[in-house]
C-alpha positions as a Markdown table, in Angstrom:
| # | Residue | x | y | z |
|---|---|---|---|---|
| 1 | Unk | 0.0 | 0.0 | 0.0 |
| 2 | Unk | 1.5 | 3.1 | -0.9 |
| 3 | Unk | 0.3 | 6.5 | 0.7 |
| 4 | Unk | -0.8 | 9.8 | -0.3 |
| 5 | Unk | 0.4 | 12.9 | 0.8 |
| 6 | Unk | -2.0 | 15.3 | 2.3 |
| 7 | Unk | -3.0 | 18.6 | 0.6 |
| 8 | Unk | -2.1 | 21.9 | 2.2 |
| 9 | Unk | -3.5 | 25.4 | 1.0 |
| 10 | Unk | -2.2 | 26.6 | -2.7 |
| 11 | Unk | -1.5 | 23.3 | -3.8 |
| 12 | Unk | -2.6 | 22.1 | -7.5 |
| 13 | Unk | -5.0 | 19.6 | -8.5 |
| 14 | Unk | -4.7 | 17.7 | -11.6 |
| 15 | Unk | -8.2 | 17.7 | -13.1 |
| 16 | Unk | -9.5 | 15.2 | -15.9 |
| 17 | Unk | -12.6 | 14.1 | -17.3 |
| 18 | Unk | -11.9 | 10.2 | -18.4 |
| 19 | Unk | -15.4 | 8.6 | -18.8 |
| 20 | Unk | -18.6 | 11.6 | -19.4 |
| 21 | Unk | -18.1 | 15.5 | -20.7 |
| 22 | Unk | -19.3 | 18.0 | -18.0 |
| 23 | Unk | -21.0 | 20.8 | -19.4 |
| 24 | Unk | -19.0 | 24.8 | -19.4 |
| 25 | Unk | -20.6 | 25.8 | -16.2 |
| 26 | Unk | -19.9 | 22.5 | -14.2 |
| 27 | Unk | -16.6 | 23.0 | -15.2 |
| 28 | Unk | -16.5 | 26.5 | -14.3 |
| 29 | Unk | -18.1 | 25.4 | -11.1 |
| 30 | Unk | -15.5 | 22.4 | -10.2 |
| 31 | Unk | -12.7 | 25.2 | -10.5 |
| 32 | Unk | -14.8 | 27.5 | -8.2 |
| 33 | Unk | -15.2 | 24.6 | -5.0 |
| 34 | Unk | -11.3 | 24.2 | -5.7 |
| 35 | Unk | -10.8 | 27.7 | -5.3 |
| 36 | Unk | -13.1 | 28.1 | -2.2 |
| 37 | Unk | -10.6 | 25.5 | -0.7 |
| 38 | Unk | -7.4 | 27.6 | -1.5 |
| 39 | Unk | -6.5 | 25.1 | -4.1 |
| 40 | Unk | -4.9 | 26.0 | -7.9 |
| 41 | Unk | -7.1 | 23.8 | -10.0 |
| 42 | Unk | -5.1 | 22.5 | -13.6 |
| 43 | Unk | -7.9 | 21.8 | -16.1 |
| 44 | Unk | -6.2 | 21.6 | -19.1 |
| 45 | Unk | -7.8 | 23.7 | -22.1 |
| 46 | Unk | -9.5 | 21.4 | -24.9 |
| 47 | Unk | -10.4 | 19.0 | -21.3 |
| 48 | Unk | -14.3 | 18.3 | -22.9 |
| 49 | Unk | -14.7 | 18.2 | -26.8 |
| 50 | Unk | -17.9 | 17.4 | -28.4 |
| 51 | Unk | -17.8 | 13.7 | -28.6 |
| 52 | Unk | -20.6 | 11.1 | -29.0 |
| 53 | Unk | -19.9 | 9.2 | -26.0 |
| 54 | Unk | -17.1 | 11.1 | -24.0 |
| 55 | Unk | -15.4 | 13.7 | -23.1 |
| 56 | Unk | -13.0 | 13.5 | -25.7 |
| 57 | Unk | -11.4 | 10.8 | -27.7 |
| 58 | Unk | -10.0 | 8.0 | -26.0 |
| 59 | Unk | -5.8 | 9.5 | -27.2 |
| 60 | Unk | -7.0 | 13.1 | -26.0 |
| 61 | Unk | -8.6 | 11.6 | -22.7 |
| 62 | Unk | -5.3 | 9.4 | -21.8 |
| 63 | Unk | -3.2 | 12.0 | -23.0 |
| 64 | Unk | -4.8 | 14.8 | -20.0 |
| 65 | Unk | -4.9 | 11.3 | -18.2 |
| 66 | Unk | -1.4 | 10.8 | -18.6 |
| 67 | Unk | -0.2 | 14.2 | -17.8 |
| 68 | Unk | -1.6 | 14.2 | -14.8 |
| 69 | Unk | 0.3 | 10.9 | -13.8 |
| 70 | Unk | 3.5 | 12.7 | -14.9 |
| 71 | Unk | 3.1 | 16.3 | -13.3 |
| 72 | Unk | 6.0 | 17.0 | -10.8 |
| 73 | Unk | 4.3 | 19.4 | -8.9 |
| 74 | Unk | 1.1 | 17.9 | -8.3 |
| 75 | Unk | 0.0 | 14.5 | -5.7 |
| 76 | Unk | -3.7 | 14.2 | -6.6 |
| 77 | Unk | -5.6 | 13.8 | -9.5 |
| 78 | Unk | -9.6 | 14.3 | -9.2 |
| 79 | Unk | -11.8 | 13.5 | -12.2 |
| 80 | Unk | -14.8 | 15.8 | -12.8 |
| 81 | Unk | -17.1 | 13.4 | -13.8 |
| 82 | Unk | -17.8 | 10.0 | -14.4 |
| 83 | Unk | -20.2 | 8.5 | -16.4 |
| 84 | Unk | -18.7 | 5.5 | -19.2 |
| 85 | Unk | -14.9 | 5.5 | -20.9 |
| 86 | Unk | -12.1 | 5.1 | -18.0 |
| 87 | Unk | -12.1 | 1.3 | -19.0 |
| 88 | Unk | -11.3 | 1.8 | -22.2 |
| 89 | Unk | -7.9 | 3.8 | -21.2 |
| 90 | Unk | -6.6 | 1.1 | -19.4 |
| 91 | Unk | -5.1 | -0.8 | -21.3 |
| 92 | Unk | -3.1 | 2.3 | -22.6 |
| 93 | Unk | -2.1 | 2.8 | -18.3 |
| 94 | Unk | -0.7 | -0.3 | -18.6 |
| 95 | Unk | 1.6 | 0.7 | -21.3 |
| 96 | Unk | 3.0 | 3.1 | -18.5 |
| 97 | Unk | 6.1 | 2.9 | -16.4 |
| 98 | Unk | 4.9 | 3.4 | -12.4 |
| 99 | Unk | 5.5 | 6.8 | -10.9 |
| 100 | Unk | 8.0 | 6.7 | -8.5 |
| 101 | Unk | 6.0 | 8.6 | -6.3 |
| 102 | Unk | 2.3 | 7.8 | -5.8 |
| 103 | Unk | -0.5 | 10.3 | -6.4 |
| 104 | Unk | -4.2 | 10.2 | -4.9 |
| 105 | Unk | -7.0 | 9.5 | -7.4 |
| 106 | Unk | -10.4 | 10.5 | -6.5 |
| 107 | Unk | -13.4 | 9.9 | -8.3 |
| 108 | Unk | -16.6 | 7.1 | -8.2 |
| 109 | Unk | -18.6 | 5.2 | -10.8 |
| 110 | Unk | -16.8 | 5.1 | -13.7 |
| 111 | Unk | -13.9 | 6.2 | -12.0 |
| 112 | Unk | -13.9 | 2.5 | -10.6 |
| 113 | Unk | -11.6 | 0.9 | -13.4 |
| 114 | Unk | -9.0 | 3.6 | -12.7 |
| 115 | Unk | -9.0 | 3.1 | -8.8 |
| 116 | Unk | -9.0 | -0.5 | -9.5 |
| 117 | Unk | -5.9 | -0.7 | -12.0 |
| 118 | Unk | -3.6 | 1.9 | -9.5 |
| 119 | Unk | -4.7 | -0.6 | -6.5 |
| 120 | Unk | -3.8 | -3.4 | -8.2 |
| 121 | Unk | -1.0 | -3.1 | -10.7 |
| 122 | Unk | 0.9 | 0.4 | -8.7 |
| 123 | Unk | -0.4 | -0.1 | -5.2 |
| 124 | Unk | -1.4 | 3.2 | -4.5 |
| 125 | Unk | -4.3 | 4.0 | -2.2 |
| 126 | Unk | -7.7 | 5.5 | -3.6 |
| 127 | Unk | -10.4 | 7.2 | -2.7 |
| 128 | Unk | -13.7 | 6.7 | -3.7 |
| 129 | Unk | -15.6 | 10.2 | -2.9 |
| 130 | Unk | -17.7 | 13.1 | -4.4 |
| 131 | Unk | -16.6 | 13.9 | -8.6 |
| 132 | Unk | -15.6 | 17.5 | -8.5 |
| 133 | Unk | -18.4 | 18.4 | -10.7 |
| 134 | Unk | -20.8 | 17.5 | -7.9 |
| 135 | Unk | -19.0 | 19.2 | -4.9 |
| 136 | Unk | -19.1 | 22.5 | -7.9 |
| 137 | Unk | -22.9 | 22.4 | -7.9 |
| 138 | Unk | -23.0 | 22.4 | -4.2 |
| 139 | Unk | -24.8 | 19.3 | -4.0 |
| 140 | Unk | -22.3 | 17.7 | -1.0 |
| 141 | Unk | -23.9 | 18.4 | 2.5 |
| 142 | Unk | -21.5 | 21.1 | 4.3 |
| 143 | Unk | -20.9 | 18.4 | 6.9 |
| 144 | Unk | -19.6 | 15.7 | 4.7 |
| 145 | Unk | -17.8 | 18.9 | 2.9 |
| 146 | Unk | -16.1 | 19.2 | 5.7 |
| 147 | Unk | -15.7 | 15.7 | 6.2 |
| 148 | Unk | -13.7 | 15.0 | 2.8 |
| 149 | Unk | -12.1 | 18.5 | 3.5 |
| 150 | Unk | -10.4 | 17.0 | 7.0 |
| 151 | Unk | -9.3 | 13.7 | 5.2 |
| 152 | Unk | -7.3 | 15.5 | 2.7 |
| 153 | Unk | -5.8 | 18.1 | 4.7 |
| 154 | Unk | -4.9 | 15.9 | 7.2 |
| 155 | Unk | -6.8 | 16.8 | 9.8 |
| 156 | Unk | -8.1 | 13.5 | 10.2 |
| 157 | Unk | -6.4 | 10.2 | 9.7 |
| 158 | Unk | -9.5 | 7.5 | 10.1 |
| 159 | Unk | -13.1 | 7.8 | 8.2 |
| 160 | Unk | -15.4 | 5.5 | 11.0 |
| 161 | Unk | -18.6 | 4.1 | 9.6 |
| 162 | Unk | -21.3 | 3.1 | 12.5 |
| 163 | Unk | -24.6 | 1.9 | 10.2 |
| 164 | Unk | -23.6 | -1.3 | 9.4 |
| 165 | Unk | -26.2 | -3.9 | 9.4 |
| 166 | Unk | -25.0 | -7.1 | 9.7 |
| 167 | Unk | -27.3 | -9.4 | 7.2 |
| 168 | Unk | -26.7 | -13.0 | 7.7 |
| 169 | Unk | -24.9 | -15.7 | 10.0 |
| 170 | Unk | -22.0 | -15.1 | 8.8 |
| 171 | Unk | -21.5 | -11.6 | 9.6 |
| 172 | Unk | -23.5 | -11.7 | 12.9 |
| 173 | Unk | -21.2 | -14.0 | 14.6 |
| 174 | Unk | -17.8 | -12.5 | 13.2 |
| 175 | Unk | -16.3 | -10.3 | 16.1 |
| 176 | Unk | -13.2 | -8.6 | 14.1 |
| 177 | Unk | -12.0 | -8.4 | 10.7 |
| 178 | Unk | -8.9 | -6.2 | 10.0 |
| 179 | Unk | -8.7 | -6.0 | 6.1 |
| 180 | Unk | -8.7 | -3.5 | 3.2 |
| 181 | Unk | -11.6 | -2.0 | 1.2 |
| 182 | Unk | -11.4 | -3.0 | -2.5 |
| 183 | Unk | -14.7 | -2.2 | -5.3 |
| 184 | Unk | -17.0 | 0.5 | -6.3 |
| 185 | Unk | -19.6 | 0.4 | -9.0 |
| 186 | Unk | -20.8 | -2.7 | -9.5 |
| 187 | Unk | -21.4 | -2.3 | -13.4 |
| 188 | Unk | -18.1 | -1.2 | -13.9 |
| 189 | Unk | -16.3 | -4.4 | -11.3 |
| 190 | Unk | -18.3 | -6.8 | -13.7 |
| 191 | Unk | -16.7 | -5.5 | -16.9 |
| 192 | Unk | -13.2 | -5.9 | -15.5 |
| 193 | Unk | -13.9 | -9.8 | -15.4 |
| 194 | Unk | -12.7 | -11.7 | -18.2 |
| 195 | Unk | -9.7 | -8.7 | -18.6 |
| 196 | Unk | -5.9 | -8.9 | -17.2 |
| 197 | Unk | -6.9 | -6.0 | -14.5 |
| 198 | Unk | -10.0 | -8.2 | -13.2 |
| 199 | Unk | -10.5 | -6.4 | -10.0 |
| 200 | Unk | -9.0 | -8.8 | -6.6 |
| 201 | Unk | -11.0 | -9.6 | -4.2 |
| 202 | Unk | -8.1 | -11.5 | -1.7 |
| 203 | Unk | -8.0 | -11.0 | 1.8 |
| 204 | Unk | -10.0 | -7.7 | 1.3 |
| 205 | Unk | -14.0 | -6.7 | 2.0 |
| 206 | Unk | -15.3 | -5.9 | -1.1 |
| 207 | Unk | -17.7 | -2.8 | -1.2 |
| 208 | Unk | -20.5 | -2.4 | -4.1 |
| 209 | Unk | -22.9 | 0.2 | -5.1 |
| 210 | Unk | -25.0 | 0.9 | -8.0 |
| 211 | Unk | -27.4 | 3.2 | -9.6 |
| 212 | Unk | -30.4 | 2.1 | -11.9 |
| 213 | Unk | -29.9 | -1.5 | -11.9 |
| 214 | Unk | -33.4 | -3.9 | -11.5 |
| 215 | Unk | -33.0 | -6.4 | -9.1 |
| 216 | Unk | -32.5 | -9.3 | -11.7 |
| 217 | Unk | -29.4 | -7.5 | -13.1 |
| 218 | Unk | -27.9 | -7.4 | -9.6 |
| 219 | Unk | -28.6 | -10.9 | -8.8 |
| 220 | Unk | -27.0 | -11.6 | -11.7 |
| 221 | Unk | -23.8 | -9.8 | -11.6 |
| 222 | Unk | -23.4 | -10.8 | -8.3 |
| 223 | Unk | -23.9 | -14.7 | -9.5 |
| 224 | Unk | -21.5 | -13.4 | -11.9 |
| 225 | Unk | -19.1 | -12.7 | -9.3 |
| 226 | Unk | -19.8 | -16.1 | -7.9 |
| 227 | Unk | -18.5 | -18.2 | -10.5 |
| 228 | Unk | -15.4 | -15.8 | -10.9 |
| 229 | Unk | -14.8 | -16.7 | -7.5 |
| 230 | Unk | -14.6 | -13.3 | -6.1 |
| 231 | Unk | -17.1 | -14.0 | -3.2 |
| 232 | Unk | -14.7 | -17.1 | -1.8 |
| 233 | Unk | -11.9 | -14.7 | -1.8 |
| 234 | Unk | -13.1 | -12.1 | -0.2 |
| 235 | Unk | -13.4 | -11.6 | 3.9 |
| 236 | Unk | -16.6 | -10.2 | 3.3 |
| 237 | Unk | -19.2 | -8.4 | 1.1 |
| 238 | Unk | -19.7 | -4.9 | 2.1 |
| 239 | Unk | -23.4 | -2.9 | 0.4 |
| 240 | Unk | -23.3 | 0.8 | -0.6 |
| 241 | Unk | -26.1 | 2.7 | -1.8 |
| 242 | Unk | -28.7 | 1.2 | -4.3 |
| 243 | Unk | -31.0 | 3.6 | -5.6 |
| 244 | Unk | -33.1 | 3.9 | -8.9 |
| 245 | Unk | -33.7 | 0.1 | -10.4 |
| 246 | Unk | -37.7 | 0.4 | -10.2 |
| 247 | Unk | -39.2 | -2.5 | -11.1 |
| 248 | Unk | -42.2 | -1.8 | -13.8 |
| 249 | Unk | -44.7 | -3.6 | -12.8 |
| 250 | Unk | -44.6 | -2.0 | -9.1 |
| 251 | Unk | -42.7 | 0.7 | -9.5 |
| 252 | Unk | -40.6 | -0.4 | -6.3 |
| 253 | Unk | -37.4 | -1.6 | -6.4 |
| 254 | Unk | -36.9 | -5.3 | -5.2 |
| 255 | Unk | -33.3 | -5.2 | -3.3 |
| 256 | Unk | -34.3 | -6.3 | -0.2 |
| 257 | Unk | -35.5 | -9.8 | -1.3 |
| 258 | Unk | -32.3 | -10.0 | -3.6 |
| 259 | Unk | -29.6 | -9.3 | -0.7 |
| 260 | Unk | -31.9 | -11.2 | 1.6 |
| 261 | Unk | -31.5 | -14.6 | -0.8 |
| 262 | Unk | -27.5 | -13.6 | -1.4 |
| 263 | Unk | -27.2 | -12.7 | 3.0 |
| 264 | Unk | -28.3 | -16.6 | 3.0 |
| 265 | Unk | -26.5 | -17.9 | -0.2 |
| 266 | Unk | -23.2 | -16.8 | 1.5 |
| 267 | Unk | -21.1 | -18.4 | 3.5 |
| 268 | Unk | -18.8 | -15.1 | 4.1 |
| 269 | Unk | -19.7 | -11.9 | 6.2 |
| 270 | Unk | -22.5 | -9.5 | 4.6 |
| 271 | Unk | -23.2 | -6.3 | 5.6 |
| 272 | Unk | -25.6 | -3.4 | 4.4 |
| 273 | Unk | -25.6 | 0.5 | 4.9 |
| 274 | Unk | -22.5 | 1.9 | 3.7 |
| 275 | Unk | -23.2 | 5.3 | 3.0 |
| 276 | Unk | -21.3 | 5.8 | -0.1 |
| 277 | Unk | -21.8 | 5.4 | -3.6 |
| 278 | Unk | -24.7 | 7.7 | -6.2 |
| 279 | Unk | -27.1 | 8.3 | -3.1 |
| 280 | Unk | -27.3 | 12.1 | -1.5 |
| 281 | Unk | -24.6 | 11.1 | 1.4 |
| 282 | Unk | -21.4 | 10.4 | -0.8 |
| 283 | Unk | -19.1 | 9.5 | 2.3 |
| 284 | Unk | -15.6 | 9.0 | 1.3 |
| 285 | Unk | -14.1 | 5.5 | 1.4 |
| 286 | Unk | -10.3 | 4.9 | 1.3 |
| 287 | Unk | -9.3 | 2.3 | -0.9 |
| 288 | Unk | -6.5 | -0.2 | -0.4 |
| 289 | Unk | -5.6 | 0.9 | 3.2 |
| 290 | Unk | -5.8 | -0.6 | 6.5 |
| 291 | Unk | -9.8 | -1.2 | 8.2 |
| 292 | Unk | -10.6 | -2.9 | 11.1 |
| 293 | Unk | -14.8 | -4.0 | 11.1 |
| 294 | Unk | -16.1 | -4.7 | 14.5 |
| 295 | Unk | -19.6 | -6.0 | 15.9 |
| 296 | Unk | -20.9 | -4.4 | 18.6 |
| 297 | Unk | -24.2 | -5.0 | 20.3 |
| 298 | Unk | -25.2 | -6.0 | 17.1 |
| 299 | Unk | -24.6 | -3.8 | 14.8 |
| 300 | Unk | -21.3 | -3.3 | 12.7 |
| 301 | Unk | -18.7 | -0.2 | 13.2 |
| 302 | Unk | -16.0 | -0.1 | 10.4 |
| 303 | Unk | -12.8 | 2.3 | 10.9 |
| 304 | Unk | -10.9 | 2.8 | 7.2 |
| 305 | Unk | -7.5 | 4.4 | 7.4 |
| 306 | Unk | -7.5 | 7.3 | 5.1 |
| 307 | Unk | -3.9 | 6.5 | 3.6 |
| 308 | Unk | -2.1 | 9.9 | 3.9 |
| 309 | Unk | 0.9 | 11.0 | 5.1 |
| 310 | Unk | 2.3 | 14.2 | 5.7 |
């Protein structure tokens, strides 16, 4: 595990857009938060181009990408948006020599295939928080503003979730786990499978969230998941937010029933109530660095190292 180093005041932030364009004023509005934080945000000119699925093509998209990766004077790198394309730039990453130095990548959704290629092939820790385009449209609650704000400045070196609800056996009678969080977006985890950067789930929990995905597409992703034998190498299945995936017929989503029959198909720790992922609370969740997940009078308390260092 290789650790970040935390931000101070008048640092620069290496912004890039690999999966979904942003429109002018999100943009305008992602440098704006920066500012507000006392931070020099670099978003390159020519960043979004009209495109038919991106932000750009997928040699412009690496290229900002890759420039990032390569600045001197810069130690994080925060993508505006997500959306669909960061899988299809790593294969190029792979064509890269690692940094000597690590640098913290922030982003969800589609930002899942980059935090799981720097886990995996470079070791660097990850964080899977709030896309800058969101936090420029004020849509992040000042508290868990503040929250991400304290991480990356240091002022806080733990993130402690205490809504865990353990769902079956497994995870009711399991006192202590001390692991690492691995995942994200569960879309984007199934489309690594099959690939050379299929994301690993050894001796790790393995957090999931989604948006918009019926029930049946879940179940079947995570049977998916089954066969690649992800679930027997995991410590345990950690849920995020799952929001959207009405069903038509009822309008209701049908999750419950569907982690219900995988809490009892399981024989390793499940828990639900991570509040992280596409939901309103967009909690940040340090990837690839130390946890510790505890039961307590019935209910589970997990404490994630952040990963930074002065």
């Amino acid at each position: 595990m290789a650790d970040w180093k935390f931000l101070k005041e008048g640092d620069v932030i290496d912004v890039v857009a690999p999966g979904y364009p942003s429109q002018a004023h999100e943009v305008e509005g992602a440098a704006n938060f920066l500012k507000k934080w006392n931070l020099q945000g670099r978003i390159p000119p020519g960043l979004i181009k009209p495109h038919f699925l991106h932000a750009h093509e997928d040699e412009d998209r690496f290229g900002f990408l890759r420039a990032a990766i390569e600045s001197k004077d810069s130690h994080v790198i925060w993508c505006l948006r997500g959306g669909y394309g960061s899988n299809r730039l790593v294969p190029m990453l792979a064509k890269l020599k690692k940094p000597k130095a690590p640098k913290l990548v922030i982003g969800i959704s589609d930002i899942t295939s980059l935090h799981t290629f720097f886990i995996q092939e470079w070791g660097w820790s990850t964080l899977h928080a709030p896309l800058l385009d969101r936090l420029g449209r004020n849509l992040v609650a000042p508290k868990y503003e503040k929250e991400l704000h304290n991480i990356l400045f240091g002022k806080q070196d733990q993130i402690e979730f205490k809504k865990l609800k353990p769902l079956n056996d497994a995870a009711k009678k399991t006192g202590k786990i001390q692991s690492k969080i691995v995942g994200g977006n569960l879309t984007v985890l199934q489309s690594t499978l099959g690939t050379p950067w299929q994301i690993k789930t050894d001796k790790s929990l393995l957090f999931v969230e989604d948006l918009g995905e019926r029930g049946y597409r879940i179940d079947r992703m995570f049977e998916q998941f089954r066969q690649a034998g992800l679930f027997k190498r995991c410590q345990g299945l950690i849920l995020g937010d799952f929001i959207g995936g009405e069903e038509p017929s009822t309008q209701k989503n049908n999750f419950n029933l569907v982690f219900k029959r995988w809490a009892q198909d399981l024989n390793i720790p499940m828990y639900q109530g991570l509040e992280a992922g596409h939901a309103v609370v967009q909690r940040p969740v340090p990837f690839n660095t130390s946890c510790e997940l505890t039961l307590e009078k019935g209910k589970a308390r997990l404490v994630i190292e952040t990963g930074g260092r002065k």
